[in-house]
Phi, psi and omega in degrees: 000127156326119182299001188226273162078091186087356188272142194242112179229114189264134194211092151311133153085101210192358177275353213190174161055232174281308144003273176315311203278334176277321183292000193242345127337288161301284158356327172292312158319347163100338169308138177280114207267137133259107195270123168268136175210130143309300190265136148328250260274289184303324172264036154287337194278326191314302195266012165281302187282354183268312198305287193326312167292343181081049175243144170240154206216137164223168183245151182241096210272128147171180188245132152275345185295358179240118177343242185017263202301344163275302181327318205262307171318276184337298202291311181301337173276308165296004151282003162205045140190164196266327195213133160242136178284314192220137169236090190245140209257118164227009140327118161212189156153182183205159203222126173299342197229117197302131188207124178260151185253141199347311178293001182067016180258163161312106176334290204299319179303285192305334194247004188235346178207332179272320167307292162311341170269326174296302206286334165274311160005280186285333189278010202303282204324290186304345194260332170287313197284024192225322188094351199312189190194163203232146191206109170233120199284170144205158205223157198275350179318302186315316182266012148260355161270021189119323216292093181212057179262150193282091195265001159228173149300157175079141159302107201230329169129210130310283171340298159311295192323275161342304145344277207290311170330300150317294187276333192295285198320296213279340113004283234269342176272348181263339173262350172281339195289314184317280189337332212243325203066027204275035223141122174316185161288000000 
């Protein structure tokens, strides 16, 4: 038995990198895993290496970089568990050339802070009821490609950006727990 042995661990961005090494980690450990992917083909390997451990795993198909499509990841995650122990939105990325997503927000912005906030938004409820925790990685990568696209007014650099990137999801959770009263601030 797993030292995570009963325990619901959600890992967004779950095909490649830290993500794939962490869901497939918890999964050695006995948590049952839901590996979040874009692609079919790539979020097969996460739950081919989790199986392989005796691990149990389901895959969730979908983009967060969109309202819609994190609304739609949430809902597929509460048809098939009730309560999460650990959520960690590790989606990402950064784009050099300012690019908007159907919804008309900035990509890097959308998949890096808004997308992870709709999808704990809606798991609040499952998340509570587990006592569950939150986790959003962040990486210095963003002020090295660049990503100082105007995500405020004004040119502010790499530096900013990333900053604000970094620090949202979590900005963002402090301001529903105040809202919700759930929690300092």
């Amino acid at each position: 038995m797993g030292a995570l042995e009963g325990k619901i661990v959600v890992v967004t961005g779950a095909t490649s990198g830290l993500g794939q090494a962490a869901a497939i980690d918890f999964g050695k450990q006995g948590a049952h895993v839901l590996v979040v992917g874009r692609d079919a083909q790539r979020a097969e390997e996460t739950p081919n290496a989790i199986r392989s451990a005796n691990g149990k795993v389901d895959v969730i198909l979908g983009d967060v970089a969109t309202r819609a499509g994190a609304a739609q990841v949430a809902d597929e995650i509460l048809k098939r568990t009730d309560r999460i122990d650990v959520l960690i939105n590790n989606a990402g990325g950064q784009f050099r050339e300012r690019k908007l997503t159907i919804d008309g927000v900035e990509m890097t912005f959308a998949l890096n802070v808004l997308g992870a906030y709709i999808v704990e938004k809606q798991l609040h409820g499952a998340l509570a009821k587990a006592k569950g925790r939150v986790v959003n990685p962040a990486t210095a990568a963003l002020r090295a490609a660049g990503a100082e696209h105007d995500l405020v007014p004004g040119r502010h650099g790499g530096a900013l950006a990333a900053g604000l990137l970094a620090g949202g999801p979590l900005l963002l959770r402090r301001r529903r727990r105040c809202r919700l009263g759930t929690g300092r601030g």
